[in-house]
N, C-alpha and C positions, 0 to 999 in steps of 0.2 A: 504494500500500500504506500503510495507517494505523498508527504505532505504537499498543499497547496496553498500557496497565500490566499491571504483572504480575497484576490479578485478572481481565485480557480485558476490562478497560471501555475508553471513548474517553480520550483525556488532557484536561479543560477547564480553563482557568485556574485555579480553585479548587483543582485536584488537582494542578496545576503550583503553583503556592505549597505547597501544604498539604506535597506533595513537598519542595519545595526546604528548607522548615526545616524538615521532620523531619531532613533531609540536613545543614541548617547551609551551602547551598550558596548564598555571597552574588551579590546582582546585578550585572552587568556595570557596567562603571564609564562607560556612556555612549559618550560621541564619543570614537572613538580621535584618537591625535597620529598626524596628517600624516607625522610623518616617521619612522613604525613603520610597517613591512612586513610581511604574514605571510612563510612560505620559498614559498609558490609565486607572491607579488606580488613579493618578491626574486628567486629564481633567474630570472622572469622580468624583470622590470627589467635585472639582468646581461645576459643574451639567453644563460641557459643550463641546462642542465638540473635537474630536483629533483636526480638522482644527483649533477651537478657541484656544487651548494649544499653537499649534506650532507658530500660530501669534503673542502670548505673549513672547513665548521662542524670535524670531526673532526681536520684538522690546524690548525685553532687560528686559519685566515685570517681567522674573521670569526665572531662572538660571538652567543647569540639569550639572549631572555630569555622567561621564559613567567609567567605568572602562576601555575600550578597545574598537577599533573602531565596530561598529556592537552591542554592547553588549544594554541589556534595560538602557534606559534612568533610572535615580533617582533624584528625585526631593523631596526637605525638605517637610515633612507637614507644619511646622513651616513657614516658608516662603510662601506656599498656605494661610495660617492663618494670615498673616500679613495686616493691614491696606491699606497700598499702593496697593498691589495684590488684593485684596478683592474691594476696590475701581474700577480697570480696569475692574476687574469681571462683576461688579453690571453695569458699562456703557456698555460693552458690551455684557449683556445679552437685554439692554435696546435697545440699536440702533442695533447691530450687528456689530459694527466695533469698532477696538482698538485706543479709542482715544489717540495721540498723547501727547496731554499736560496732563494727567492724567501720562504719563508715566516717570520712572527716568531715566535720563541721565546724571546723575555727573560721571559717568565713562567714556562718547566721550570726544575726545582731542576737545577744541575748535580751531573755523579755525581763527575765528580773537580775540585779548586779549582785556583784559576787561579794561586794561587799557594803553592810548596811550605811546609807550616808546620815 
């Protein structure tokens, strides 16, 4: 099945440019870094599923960056690789769910202070 612009023609390059900056939609930045993963080169590298990825991403176990809304996720290997993520990993390939206290939270605001004023 061939995409068609919205007047029903073929898409050819010229109308892929001519598109793109009517759009303002800049070109990919080349060779990606080695050691950015999209979520489905991640949660497999993990050995585990999209739904387990996104569970980690949502409890804060492990960080994505995107370039622009819609665009692939990238997530560090390095950070796949780290102690703490590999930990969450290891429980939740064991139970099936992301336990809570394994995960970091020095970045929530606390609601009440640690110490009385």
């Amino acid at each position: 099945m061939e995409l068609l612009t919205p007047q029903q023609l073929s898409w050819t390059k010229d109308r892929v440019v001519s598109f793109r900056r009517h759009h303002r939609i800049r070109l990919g930045s080349g060779p990606q870094d080695p050691d950015l993963l999209t979520g489905q080169q991640a949660a497999q590298y993990l050995g585990i599923s999209r739904n387990g990825l996104t569970g980690l991403l949502r409890v804060g176990a492990v960080h994505k960056r995107q370039q622009t809304d819609f665009a692939p996720w990238r997530i560090s290997k390095a950070e796949l690789d780290s102690e703490r993520v590999q930990r969450v990993v290891r429980a939740l390939k064991a139970t099936g769910r992301i336990p809570r206290d394994l995960v970091n939270c020095d970045d929530q605001l606390a609601i009440f202070p640690d110490e009385p004023s």
